[in-house]
Structures are given as C-alpha cells and as structure tokens.
N, C-alpha and C positions, 0 to 999 in steps of 0.2 A: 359268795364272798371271795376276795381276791387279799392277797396280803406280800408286802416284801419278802422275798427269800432272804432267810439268814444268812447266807456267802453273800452278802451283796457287797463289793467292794466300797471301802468307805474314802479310797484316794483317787476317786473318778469324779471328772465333770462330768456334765449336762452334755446332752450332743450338740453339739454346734447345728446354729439355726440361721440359714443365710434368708437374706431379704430378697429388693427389686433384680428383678435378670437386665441382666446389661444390655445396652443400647447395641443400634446395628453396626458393626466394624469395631464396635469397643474392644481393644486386648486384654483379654479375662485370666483370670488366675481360680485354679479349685483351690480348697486347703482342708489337709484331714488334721485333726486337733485332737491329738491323745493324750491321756493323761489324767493331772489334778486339774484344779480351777486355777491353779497360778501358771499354770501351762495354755489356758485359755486365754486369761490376759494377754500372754504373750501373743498370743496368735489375731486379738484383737487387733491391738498393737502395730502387729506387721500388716493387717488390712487398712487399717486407717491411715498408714501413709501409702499402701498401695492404692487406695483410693484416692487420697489428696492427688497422687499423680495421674490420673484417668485411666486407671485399671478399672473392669468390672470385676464380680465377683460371682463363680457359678457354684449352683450346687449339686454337680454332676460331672461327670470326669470330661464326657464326650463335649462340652461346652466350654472346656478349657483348655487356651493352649499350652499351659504347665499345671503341673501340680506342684503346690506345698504340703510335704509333711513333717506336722511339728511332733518328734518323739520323747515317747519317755524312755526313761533308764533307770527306775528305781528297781525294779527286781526282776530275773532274771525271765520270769513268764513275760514281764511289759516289754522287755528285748526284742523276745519273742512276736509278742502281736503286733512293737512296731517293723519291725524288718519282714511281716506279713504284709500289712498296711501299704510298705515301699513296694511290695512285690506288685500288689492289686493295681498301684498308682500307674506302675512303669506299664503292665500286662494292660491298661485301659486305655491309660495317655500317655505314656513314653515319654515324656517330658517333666522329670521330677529332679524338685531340691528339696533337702533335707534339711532339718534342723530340729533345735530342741534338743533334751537334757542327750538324747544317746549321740546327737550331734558333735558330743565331745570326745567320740571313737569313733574319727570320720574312715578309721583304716578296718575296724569290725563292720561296718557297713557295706565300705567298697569292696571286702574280701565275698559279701553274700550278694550285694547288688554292684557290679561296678558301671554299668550304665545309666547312673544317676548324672545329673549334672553337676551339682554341688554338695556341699555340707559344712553346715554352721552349725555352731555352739548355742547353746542355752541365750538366751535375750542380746543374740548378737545381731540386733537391726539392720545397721548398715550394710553389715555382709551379708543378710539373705535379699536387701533389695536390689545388692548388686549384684547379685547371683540374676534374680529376674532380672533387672534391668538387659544382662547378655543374653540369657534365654528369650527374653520377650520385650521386645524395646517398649516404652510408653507412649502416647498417643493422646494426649489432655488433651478434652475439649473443655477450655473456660465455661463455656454459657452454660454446658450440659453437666459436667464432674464437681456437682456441688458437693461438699463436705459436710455432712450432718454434725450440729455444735460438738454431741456426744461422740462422733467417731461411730466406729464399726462395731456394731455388738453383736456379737455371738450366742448369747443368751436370750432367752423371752425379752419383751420389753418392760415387763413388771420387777423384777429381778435382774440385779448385776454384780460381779466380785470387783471389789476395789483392793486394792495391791498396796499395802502402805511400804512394805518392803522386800528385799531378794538377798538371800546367801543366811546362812546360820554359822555362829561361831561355836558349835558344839560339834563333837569328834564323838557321837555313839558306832560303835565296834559293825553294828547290820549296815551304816546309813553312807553313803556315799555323795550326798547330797551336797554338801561343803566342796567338794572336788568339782563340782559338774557347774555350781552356781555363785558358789566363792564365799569369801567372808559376809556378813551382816553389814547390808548397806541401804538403811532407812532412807527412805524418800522426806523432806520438811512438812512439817505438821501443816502449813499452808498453803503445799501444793494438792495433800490428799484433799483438803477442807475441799477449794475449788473445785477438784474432780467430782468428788461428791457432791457439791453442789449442783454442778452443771447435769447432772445424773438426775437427781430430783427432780430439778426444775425441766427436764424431759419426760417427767412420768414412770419415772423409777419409785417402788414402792418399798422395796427390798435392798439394803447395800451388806453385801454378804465380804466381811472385810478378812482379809487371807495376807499370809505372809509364810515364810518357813518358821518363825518363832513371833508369832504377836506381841507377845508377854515383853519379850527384848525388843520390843520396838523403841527406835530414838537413844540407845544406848551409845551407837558408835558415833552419834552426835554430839552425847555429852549433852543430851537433853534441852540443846539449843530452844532458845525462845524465839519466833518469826511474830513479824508483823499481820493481823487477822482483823478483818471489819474497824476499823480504829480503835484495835486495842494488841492483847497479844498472845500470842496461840504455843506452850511449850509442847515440843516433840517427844512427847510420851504417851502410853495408853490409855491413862488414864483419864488426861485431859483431852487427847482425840476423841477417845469414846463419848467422852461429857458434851463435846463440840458435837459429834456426829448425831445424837443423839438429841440436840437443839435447831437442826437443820429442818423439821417441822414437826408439826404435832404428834405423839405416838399413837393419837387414833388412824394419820394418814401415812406412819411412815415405819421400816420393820429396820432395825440397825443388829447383825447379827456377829460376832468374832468365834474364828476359827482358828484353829493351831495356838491354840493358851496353855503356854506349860506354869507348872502350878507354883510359879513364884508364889514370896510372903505379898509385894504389893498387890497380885490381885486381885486378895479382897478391899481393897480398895475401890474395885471395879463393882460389887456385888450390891453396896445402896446404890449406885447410879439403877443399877437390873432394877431394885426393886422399887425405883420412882416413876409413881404411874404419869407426868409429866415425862419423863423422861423417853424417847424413841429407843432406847437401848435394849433390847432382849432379855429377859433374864435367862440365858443359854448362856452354856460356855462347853465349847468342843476344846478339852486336854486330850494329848497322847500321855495315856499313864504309859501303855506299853507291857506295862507288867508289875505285881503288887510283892514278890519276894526280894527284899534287898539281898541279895546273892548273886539273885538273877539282873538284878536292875546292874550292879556293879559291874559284875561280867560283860552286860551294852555297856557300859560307861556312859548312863543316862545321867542327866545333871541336876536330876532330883530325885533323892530316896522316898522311898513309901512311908516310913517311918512315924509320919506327923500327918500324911494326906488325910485321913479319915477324920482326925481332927479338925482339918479345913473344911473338908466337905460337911461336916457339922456346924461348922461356925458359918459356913456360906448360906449352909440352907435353915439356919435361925435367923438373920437377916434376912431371906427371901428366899421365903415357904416354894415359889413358886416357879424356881431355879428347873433348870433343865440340863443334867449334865452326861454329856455325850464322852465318848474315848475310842481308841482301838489300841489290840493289846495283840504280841506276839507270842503264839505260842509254839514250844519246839527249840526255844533259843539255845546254840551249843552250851550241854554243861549244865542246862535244864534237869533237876530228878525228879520223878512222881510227887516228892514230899511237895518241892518248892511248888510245883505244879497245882496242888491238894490246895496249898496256900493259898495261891490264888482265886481259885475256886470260892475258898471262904471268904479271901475279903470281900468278893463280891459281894456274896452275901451280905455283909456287913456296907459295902458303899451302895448299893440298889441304885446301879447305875439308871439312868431313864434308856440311855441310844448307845447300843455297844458294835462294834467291827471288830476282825480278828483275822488276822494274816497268820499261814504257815510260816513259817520260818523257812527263807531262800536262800544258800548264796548269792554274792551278788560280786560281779568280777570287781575284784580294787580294795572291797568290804574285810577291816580287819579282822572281823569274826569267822571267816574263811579259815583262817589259822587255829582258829580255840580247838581245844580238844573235846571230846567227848560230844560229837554229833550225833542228833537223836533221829534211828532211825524214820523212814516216810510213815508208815503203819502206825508207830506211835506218835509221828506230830498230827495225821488223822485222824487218831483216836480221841487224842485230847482233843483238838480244834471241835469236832464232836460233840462232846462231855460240856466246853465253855459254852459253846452255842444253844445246847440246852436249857445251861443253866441263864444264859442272858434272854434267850425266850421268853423263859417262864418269865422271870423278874419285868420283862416290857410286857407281860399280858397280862399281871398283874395290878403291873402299874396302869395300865389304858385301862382296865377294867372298872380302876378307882374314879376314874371320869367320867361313867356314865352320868346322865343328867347334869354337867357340867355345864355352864354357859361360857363362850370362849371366843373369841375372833378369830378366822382364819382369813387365807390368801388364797385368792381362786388361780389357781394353775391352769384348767382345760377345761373344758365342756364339750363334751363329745358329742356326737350327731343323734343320741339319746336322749340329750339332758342333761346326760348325770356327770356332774361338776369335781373334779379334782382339785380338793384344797390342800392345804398344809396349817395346822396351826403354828403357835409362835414354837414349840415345842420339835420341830419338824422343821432342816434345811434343805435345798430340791437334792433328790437323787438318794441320797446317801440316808436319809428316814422316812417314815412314815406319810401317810396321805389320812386327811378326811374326806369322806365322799358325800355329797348331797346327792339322790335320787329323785328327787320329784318339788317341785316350785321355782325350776332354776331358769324362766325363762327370762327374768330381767338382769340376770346376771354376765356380766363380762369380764374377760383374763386379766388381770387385778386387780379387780374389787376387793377391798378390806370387808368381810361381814360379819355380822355374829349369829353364830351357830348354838344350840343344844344337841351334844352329846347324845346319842340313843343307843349306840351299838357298841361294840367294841370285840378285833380279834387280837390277832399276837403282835401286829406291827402296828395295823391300822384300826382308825373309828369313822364310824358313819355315822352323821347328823342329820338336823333340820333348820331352816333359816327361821332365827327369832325375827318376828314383826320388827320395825322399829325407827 
C-alpha cells in the first residue's frame, strides 16, 4: 500500500503536461511552470497566445529554441528551486526568459543568473511575448497553427483550474503576495461563465476554480450584474458557484473552490454543496492558517478563530457531507508552546478532513521579518511534527469511517497494471489523497465519473471496487 507523505506541499500544481510535438521548422518554446495552480493559468495563458502566433511547444529543453520559466516567490525555499530551475534552463538551453511572481526582482535574479535574456512580472503577457518575440521571431503557418477552442492546457484533459480573479486586498504580516500581484481584480461573472463553458463543452470533467481570495470575489466590482444566456449573471460567489454548478448535470460534472476564507456569506455557498442537482462540490479549501487569536493577530489575518468552529458546525448540519481542507503555519514569530497547544486542540475540536502545514520562512519584503521573538528551526520542526501527527491521525480516522462507502470518483491514470488512480469528490489533484481500483479496470478511461465501494482505507488514501451499474 502506497499513501501521500504528510509534507506534501499543499501550494503546488500538477506538473505541466505538454501535448502534440511540433511541426518541422516550427519555432518552439519549452516552459518550466512552478508554483500554485494560479501560476499555471498563467503559463497556460502565455502558450495560448504563443500558439495562436505559430510557436510549437516542446517538452524537453534540447527541442527548444528558448525556454520560459514561470517563478514563484512566495517563500524563500520557492526562490530557491526557482533560481535552480533558471540554472537547469540556461545549463541545457541557453536561451531563457523569466517570469512569474519572483519576476518582480528582476535585479535578485540577474545578480545569480545574468545570462538570461529577459524578466517579467507576475501575468505580464505582453512583455513576456515580447521578450520571445526578440529571442525567437514567429513563423505562423495559417493552414497548420490551428488554435484549439480551449487554448493551451497544461493540465490532464479531464481536469482544469479556472481563475476567476488576481491580487488580494489583505496585508497578512508572512504574505507578500499583494506586492508581486497587486490589489483584487475580479474578472466579470460572464467572462468566467464562458470560460467554463467552453472547458466543458471540450471534456472538462473537473473545473477547479482558484483565485488569491475566492470568498472576495466580485467585490472590487461592487458586485456588478453582466448580461448571461438572456438573463443575468451578478459577480459574486455565490451566484458563480450556483451558475457553475448549472453548467451540467452533477453526475457528469465536478465544480470544486479553493482559497475560501471564512467569510459570514459563505454559508451561503454550503446548501448550493449540499444540492444533489447541483455540480458544486461539497469541499471547501480555507487558509485558517492558525487557530490562536494572538497568533492570528500577529499575521494580521482578516479573520479571527473566534466563531470558526461555530461555522464549521453550522456548515456541516447543512451538509453532513462537507469536506473541509486548510493549511496552517506553524513557528509564526511570537508563537509560544501554549498558543501552539491551542492549536493542537482546536484541531481536535474542528476534525479537519485534508490538512498542509508550512514552517514558518522569512520571506524578503514580508513584515513579519521585523516581529520579535523568532522561533528557533528545532522548534518550528518539532511542532510541524507534533501537528502532522496529529492531522494523520484525524485523516485515518476519518477515511477509516468510509470503509463500505458507496461514492463516485474521477479516474486520474491507469497504469500499465490496471490499477486506476482515482480521486473522490473529497480529494483535489496533487495536494490530497487518491482512491485506487486494482482489478476490473479494463473498460475504464482518464475521466470517467464512476461509482466505487470503499474496501480499504490507510492515512491518506482508500482502495475500492467498481459498483455494477
């Protein structure tokens, strides 16, 4: 039996998964894509107009005549594996532009790599295709460089992240994220609709919808109301979710939200979860972050713990069948064993389903750099430790409760075995668990909707059987 590692970072995509190899003489582009899933978008994004222009795209250094790579910069180790990443690109291909969040310290870059060609910021399009365009002029062939409806997807084709917006208007003391990406700037409720449409209606099974703060989506709109199917569609969660969630039947379609801070509106969101018509997931991925108001204060997070445990009770009496995920810092400066102990118990008390947990980094720019009282590495190990025990236990206990479950999953892979990698509704790619089918998988293919029973169950993961039906 195989099961997720508890360090398993919970601010990672999926690897980038490139398609057809490019035509003969075609000017191809690599691209390495580090990061979250809203970094992946982005990288989409820059393929699908490098495609519209008659770029290929390879997945392999020696096949390209540049590389892109898109970085991250949220804590000081992601620095680190991007300004690796640049190293690998230059040492393979020689030919590298930079971009993405660490793109916004294009002078910390060029002081470690100064033979890159360029460097752009976080979703600054234009400037990274004018970066390629000098490095590698384009070469469109009409009849041949046709443009797939969907654009470039980086992801399986059963599963895709849709991006309803970029930047966050919160200032927590670790997060630098506001600096690199900017204020809160929603995209209209009718642009995402389409996106997602067009997504389905290609065989998207999965619409995995991301932003830096979901919950605040449509705010800096003022909740504007667009025009939608002849009728009309307002820029809020609420009503996105309820639309995304009508875009087909929730036997054929999996509508998931991540980065949910724990506003009062969204239980609002929690009967849409639990309407079996409804395609909306009953998940919800919050950053608690941390359960000591002392410590919350200290990040200057823009929700106390105070009343959460009350939500999470009033969520999960609306809908028994809720799934709620988080990641929490531990170590944060000014942190003491007690507030730490705290934590510890609310867990206990929230019996989270899917937990992540970051040390505690500086991060250059990050106010919390300044606070006093930084807790030495031994003890932010130790504790990191102690939480992951205790979020184990609590996820093996919980998967243990679902043996003989009957449940749908989403077939991920089937390996040259058989034996099928699913995910229930319960389970986002990467960052949770897997169900495994061993044996009758042979009419199955990578995303098929099926329904399983439950047979097994370890700390992360459950193994099933395919119900008749």
């Amino acid at each position: 039996m195989t099961s997720n590692p508890p360090d398993l970072r919970p601010d990672l995509a999926p690897k980038a998964q490139f398609g057809d190899s490019p035509r003969a003489g075609q000017p191809t582009l690599g691209m390495v894509s580090l990061g979250c899933p809203k970094a992946l978008v982005d990288s989409e994004r820059i393929l699908t107009r490098l495609r519209a222009e008659g770029y290929g795209i390879s997945a392999d250094y020696a096949g390209a005549d540049a590389v892109i790579v898109n970085t991250c910069g949220f804590l000081d180790s992601a620095k680190a594996e991007s300004l690796e990443a640049i190293g690998e690109a230059l040492k393979e291909n020689g030919k590298v532009i930079v971009t993405g969040c660490l793109g916004a310290e294009p002078e910390y870059i060029r002081d470690h790599h100064p033979r890159i060609l360029a460097v752009t910021g976080p979703h600054q399009y234009e400037q990274v295709l004018d970066a390629v365009h000098a490095a590698v002029p384009p070469s469109p062939d009409p009849f041949v460089d046709l443009l797939p409806a969907t654009g470039v997807s980086l992801t399986p084709r059963h599963f895709s992240y849709l991006k309803i917006s970029e930047g966050c208007n919160h200032k927590c003391k670790f997060c630098i994220i506001p600096d690199m990406r900017g204020r809160l700037a929603s995209r209209p409720a009718h642009a995402v609709l389409r996106e997602a449409e067009k997504l389905v209606d290609a065989g998207v099974r999965e619409l995995l919808v991301i932003s830096q703060d979901t919950s605040a989506y449509g705010l800096d709109r003022k909740y504007d109301v667009n025009p939608w199917k002849g009728g009309a569609i307002r820029s809020h969660i609420t009503d996105l979710s309820r639309a995304l969630g009508e875009l087909a039947p929730a036997s054929e379609l999996w509508v998931r939200l991540h980065y949910v801070y724990p506003y009062p509106h969204v239980r609002e969101l929690i009967p849409l979860m639990a309407d079996p018509d409804n395609a909306l997931l009953p998940y919800l991925d919050i950053p608690f972050q941390h359960a000591h108001p002392d410590v919350l204060k200290r990040m200057a997070r823009p929700a106390a713990a105070a009343k959460t445990l009350d939500e999470i009770r009033a969520w999960r009496d609306t809908c028994p069948e809720i799934t709620l995920r988080s990641t929490f810092i531990v170590g944060h400066p000014g942190e003491t064993e007690a507030e730490f102990q705290h934590l510890l118990d609310w867990m206990d008390e929230a019996q989270l389903d899917r937990v992540g947990c970051f040390k505690y980094e500086n991060v250059a720019g990050a106010r919390s750099n300044d606070l006093p009282d930084h807790v030495p590495e031994e003890v932010k190990q130790e504790r990191w430790e102690r939480f992951m025990e205790k979020a184990q236990a609590i996820s093996e206990a919980k998967l243990a409760a679902k043996v003989g479950q009957i449940c749908q999953v989403i077939v991920d892979d089937i390996d040259e075995d058989g034996i099928a990698t699913c995910r229930t509704k319960a389970d986002a790619p990467e960052i949770d668990g897997n169900l495994f089918i061993d044996e009758g998988t042979e009419g199955l293919t990578v995303g098929d909707l099926v329904t399983v029973e439950v047979d097994e169950a370890g700390e992360y993961d459950l193994w099933g059987a395919l119900v008749a039906g």
